[in-house]
C-alpha positions as CSV (number, residue, x, y, z in Angstrom):
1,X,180.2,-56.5,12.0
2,X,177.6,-57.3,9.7
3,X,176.7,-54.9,6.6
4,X,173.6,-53.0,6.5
5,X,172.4,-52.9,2.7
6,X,170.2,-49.7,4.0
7,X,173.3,-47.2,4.6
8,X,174.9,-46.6,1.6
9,X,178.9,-47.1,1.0
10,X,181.3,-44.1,1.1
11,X,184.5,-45.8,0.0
12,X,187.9,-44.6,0.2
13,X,188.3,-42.2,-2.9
14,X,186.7,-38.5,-3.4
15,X,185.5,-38.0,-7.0
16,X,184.0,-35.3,-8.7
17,X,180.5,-35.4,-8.9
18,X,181.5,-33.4,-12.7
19,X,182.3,-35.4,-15.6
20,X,182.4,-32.4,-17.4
21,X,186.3,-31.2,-17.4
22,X,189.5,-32.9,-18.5
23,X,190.6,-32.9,-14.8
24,X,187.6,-34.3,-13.4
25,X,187.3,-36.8,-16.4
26,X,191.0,-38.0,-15.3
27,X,189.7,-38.7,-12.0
28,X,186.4,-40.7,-13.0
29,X,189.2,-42.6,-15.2
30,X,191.4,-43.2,-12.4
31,X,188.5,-44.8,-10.0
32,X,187.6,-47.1,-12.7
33,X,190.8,-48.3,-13.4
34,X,191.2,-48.5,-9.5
35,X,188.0,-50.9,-9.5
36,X,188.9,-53.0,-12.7
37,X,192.6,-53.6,-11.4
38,X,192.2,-54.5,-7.9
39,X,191.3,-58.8,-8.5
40,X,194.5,-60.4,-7.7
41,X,196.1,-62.4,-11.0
42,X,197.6,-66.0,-10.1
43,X,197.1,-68.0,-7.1
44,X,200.5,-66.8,-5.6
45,X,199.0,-63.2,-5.0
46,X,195.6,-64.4,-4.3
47,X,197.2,-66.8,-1.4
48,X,198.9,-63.5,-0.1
49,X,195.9,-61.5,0.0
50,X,194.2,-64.2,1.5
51,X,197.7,-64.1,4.7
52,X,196.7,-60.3,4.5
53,X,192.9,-60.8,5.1
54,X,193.2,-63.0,7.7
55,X,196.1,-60.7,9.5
56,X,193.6,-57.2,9.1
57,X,190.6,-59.8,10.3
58,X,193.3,-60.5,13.3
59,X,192.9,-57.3,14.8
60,X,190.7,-56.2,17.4
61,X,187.2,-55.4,15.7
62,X,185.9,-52.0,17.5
63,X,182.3,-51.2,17.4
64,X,180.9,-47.5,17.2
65,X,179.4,-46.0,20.2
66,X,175.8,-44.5,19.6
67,X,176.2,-42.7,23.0
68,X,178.6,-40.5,22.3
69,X,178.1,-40.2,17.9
70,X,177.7,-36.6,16.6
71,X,175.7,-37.2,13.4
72,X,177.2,-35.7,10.5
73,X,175.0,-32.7,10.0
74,X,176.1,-31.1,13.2
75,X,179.5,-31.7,12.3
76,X,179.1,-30.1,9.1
77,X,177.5,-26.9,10.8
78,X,180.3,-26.1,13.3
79,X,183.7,-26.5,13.9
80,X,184.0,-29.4,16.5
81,X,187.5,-29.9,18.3
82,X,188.3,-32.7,21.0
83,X,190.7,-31.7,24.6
84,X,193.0,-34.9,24.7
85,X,192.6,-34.0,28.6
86,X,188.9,-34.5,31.1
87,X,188.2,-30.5,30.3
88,X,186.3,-29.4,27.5
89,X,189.1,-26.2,27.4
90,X,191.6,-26.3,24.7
91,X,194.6,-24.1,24.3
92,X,193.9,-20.9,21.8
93,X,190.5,-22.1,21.0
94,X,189.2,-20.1,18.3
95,X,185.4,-18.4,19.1
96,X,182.7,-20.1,17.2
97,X,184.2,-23.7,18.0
98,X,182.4,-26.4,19.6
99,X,184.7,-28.0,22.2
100,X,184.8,-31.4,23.5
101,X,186.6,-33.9,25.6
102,X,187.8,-37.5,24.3
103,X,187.8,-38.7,27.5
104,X,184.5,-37.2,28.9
105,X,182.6,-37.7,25.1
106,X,184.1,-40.3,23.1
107,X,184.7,-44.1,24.0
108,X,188.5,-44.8,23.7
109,X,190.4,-47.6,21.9
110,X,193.4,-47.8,23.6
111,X,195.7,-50.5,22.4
112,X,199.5,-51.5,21.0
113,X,197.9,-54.6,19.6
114,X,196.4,-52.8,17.0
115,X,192.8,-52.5,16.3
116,X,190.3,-51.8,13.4
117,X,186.4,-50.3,12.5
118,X,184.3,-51.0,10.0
119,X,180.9,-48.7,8.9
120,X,177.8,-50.1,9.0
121,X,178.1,-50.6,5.3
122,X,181.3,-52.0,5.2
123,X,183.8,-48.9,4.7
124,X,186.8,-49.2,6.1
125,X,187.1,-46.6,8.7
126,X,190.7,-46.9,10.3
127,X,193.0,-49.3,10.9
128,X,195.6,-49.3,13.7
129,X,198.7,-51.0,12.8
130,X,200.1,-53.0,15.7
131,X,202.6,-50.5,17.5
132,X,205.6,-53.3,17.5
133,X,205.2,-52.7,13.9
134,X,204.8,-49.4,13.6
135,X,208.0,-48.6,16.1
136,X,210.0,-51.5,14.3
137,X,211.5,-49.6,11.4
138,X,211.4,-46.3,13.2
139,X,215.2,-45.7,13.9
140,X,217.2,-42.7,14.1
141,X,214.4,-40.7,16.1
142,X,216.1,-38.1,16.9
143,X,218.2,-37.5,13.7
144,X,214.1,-37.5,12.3
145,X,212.7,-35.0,15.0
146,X,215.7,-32.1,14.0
147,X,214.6,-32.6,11.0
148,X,211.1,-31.8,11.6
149,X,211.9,-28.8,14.0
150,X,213.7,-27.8,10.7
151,X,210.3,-28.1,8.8
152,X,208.7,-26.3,11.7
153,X,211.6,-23.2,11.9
154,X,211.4,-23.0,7.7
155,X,208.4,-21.5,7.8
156,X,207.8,-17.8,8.7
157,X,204.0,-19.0,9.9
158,X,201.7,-21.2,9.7
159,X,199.5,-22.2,6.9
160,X,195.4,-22.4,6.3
161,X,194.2,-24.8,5.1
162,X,190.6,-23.3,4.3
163,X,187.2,-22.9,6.1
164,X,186.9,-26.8,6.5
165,X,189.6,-27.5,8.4
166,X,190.7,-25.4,10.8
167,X,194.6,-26.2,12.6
168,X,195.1,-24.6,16.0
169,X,198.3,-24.2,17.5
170,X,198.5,-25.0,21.3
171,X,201.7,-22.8,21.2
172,X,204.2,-21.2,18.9
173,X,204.5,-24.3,16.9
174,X,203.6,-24.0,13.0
175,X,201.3,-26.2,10.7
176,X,203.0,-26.9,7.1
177,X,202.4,-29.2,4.1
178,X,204.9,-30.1,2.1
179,X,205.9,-32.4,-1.2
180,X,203.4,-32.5,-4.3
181,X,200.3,-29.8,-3.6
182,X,198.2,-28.2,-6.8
183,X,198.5,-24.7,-7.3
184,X,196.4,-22.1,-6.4
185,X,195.1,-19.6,-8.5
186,X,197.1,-21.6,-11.5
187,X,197.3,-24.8,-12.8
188,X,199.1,-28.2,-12.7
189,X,201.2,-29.2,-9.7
190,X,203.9,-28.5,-8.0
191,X,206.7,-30.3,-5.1
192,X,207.2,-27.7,-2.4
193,X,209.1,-27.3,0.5
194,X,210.5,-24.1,2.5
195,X,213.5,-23.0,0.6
196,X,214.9,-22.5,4.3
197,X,215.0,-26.2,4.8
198,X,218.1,-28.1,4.1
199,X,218.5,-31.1,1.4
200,X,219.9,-33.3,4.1
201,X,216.7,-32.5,6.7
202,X,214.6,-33.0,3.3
203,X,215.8,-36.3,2.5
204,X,215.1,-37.5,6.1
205,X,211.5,-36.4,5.9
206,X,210.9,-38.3,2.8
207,X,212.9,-41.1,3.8
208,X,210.3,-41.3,7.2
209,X,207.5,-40.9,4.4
210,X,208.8,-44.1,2.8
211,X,208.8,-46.1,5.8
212,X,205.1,-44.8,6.7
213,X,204.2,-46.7,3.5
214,X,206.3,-49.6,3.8
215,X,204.5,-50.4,7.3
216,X,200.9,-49.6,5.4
217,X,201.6,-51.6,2.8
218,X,201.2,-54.8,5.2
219,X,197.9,-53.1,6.2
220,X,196.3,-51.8,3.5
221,X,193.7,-54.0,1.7
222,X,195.4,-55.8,-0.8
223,X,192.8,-55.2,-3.6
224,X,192.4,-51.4,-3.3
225,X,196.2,-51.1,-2.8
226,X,196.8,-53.2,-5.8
227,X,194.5,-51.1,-8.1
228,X,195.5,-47.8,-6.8
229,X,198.9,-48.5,-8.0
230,X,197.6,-49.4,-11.7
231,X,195.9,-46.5,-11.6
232,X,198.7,-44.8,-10.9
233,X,200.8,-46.1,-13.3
234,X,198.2,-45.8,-16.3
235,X,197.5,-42.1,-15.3
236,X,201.1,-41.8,-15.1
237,X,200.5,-39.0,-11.5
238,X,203.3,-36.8,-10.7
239,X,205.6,-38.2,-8.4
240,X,208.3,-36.8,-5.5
241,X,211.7,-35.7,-7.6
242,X,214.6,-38.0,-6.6
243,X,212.3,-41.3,-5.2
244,X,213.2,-44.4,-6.5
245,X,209.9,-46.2,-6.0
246,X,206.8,-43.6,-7.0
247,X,205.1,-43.8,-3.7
248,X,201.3,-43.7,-3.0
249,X,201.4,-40.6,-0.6
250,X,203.1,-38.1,-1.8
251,X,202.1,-35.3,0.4
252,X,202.8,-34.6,4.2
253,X,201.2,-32.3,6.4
254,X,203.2,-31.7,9.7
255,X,201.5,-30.1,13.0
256,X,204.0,-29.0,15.8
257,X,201.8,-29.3,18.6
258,X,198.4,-28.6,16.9
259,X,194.6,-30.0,17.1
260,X,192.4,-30.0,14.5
261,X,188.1,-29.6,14.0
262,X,186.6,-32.5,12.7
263,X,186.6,-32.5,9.1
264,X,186.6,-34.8,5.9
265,X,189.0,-34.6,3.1
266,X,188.6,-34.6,-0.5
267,X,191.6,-37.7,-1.0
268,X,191.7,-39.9,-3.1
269,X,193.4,-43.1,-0.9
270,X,193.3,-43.9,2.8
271,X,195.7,-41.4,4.7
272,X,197.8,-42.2,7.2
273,X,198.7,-40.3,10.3
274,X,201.8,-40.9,12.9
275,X,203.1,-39.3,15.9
276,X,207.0,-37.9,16.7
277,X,208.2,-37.2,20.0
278,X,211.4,-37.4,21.6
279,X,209.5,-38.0,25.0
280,X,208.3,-41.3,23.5
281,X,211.9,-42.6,23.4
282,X,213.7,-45.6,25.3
283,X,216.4,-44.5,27.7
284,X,219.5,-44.2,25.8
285,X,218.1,-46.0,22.7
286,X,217.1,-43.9,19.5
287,X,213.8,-45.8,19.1
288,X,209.9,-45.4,21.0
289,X,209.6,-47.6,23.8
290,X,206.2,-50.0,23.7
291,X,204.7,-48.4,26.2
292,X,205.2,-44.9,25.8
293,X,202.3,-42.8,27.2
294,X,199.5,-41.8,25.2
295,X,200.0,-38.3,23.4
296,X,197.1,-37.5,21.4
297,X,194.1,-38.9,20.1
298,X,192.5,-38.9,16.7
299,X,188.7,-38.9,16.1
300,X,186.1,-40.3,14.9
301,X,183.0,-38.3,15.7
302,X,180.3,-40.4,14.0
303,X,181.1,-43.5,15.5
304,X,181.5,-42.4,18.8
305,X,185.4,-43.6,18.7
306,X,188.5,-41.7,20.1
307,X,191.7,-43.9,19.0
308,X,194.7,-43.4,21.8
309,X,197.7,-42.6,20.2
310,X,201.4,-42.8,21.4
311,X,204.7,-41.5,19.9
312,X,205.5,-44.1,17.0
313,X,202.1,-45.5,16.4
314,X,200.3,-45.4,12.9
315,X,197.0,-45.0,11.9
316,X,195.9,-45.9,8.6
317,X,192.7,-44.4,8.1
318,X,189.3,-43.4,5.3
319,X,189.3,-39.7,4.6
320,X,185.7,-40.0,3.8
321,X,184.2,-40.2,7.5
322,X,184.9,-37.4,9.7
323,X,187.8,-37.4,12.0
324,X,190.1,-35.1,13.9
325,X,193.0,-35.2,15.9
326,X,193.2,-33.9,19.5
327,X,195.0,-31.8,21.6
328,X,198.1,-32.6,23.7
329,X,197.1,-35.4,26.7
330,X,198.0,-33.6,30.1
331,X,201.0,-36.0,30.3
332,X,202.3,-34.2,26.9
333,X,201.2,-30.7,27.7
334,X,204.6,-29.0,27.9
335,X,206.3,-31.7,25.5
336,X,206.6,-31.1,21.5
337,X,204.6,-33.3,19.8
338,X,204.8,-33.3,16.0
339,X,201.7,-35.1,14.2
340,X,201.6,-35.9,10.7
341,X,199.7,-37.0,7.9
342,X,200.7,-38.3,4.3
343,X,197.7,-38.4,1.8
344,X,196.8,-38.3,-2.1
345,X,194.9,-35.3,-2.9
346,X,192.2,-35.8,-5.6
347,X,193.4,-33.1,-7.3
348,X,196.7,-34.6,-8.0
349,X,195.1,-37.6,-9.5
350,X,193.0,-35.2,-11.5
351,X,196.6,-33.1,-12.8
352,X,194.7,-30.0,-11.9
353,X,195.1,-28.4,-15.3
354,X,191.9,-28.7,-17.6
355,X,193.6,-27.8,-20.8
356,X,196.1,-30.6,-20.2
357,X,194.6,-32.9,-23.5
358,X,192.9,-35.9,-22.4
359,X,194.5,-39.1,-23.2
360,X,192.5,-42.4,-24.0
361,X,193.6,-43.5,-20.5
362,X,192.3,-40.5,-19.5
363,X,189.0,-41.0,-21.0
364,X,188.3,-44.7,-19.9
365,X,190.9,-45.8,-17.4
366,X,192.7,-48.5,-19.8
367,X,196.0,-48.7,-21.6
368,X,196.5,-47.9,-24.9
């Protein structure tokens, strides 16, 4: 698709539209150094971004669907949610919502080959990674989904996540996020997760959050990868305690069977969202079969686009544009289905703490 110079870029990142407080001012800092350090350095990593390139450019190129966009001022004025079945009816719906069917008011993309949009402008607005390569590295499925009914039972109930977005449980099933979140009503951040959940289930969770990242990383642009991670390291962010390798997405929100409205999210990377059910399995193998059935489906009102998605799959994806993710497919309606998401929160990046002295990093996104 060819860029329109008349609609203007969105990027990847949130920022502040203050420059006025230390947190803010770490932020602006960050983005620049993101910017400044994404130019690969030697011909050996500009040969590999140039393997990368062509393997992204590889990928099915899916074009929005004017039909069926919602523009983004309606989706700012209501709360819009998507039945992953023909009837605009979803489970516990809550009163003022709008409700919609993918399959009646979106176009689906519905592929294990893997697939990828671009905006008008040139954003980035999702990438699906190839399903052999999301399911490759996904082993021990079932030692991964006790673990995440773990999550699910360490919580007494579910959690809100604000008038923006709005989680809706199809059943008794609980919405949590867990790992690095800034603290409310207080400053600076903190690593959470349910003191009812065990270090063994823990350590499963963040080792799935690891291979999430490993699969990304053969997805994710090479240049806004590359200077994310500089400006990690000059910003020196707070990282997940016990991880050998500091890891982009240190935050995980898990849904056991839940839906979302359409929303955006004030991040400050591309987030990525997966699907985990046993009923995606091979028969008497611990691993998702190619062609399990479609689950769920994640959103992309403004374009018009409804991306299928099966147990195992990955979705790489721009926090910027409005998405959502849909409610069970009839096929999954009495089956768990755990969806989650890792992300960066602007607010980490920023430290959340204005009284935390600004550094000369901090100030103009260099070293030293």
């Amino acid at each position: 698709m060819t860029p329109s110079t008349n609609m203007p870029k969105r990027g990847f990142q949130h920022i502040y539209t203050s420059t006025k407080t230390n947190s803010s001012q770490r932020v602006h800092a960050a983005h620049k150094a993101t910017v400044k350090n994404g130019t690969p350095r030697g011909k050996s990593a500009m040969r590999r971004d140039k393997m990368k390139t062509k393997k992204i450019d590889s990928l099915q190129e899916v074009l929005p669907s004017p039909a069926h966009s919602l523009d983004k001022i309606f989706l700012s004025s209501r709360p819009v949610f998507y039945s992953g079945t023909p009837k605009r009816i979803l489970p516990n719906p809550i009163p003022n919502g709008h409700m919609l069917s993918v399959i009646e008011d979106l176009q689906v993309i519905n592929s294990v080959s893997g697939a990828r949009l671009e905006s008008a402008s040139g954003d980035t607005v999702f990438i699906l990674i190839p399903r052999h390569d999301s399911i490759q590295s996904m082993t021990h499925v079932k030692k991964t989904l006790t673990s995440l009914d773990a999550l699910d039972k360490g919580k007494r109930c579910a959690e809100i996540r604000g008038k923006a977005r709005i989680p809706v449980a199809e059943d008794d099933g609980k919405y949590t996020t867990v790992g690095l979140k800034p603290n409310r009503g207080s400053t600076g951040i903190t690593e959470f997760w349910p003191k009812k959940l065990g270090r063994g289930d823990k350590d499963t969770i963040i080792k799935l959050m690891t291979r999430c990242e490993e699969v990304a990383n053969g997805y994710l642009p090479s240049k806004e990868i590359r200077g994310l991670r500089i400006a990690q390291l000059l910003g020196e962010w707070q990282e997940i305690d016990g991880v050998a390798s500091p890891p982009i997405w240190g935050s995980l929100a898990c849904g056991k069977n839940y839906y979302l409205n359409s929303h955006t999210d004030e991040d400050f990377f591309y987030s990525l969202t997966t699907i985990a059910s046993e009923h995606g399995l091979q028969e008497k193998i611990d691993r998702y079969s190619l062609d399990a059935e479609i689950c769920n489906y994640f959103t992309f009102p403004e374009q018009g686009i409804a991306v299928a998605l099966r147990p195992g799959d990955m979705l790489i994806f721009n926090p910027m544009y409005h998405h959502c993710l849909s409610s069970r497919t009839s096929l999954y309606e009495t089956k768990d289905v755990f969806c989650l998401s890792l992300y960066l929160k602007t607010a980490i990046v920023g430290k959340n703490d204005n009284k935390l002295p600004l550094t000369k990093t901090d100030i103009d996104g260099n070293e030293e």
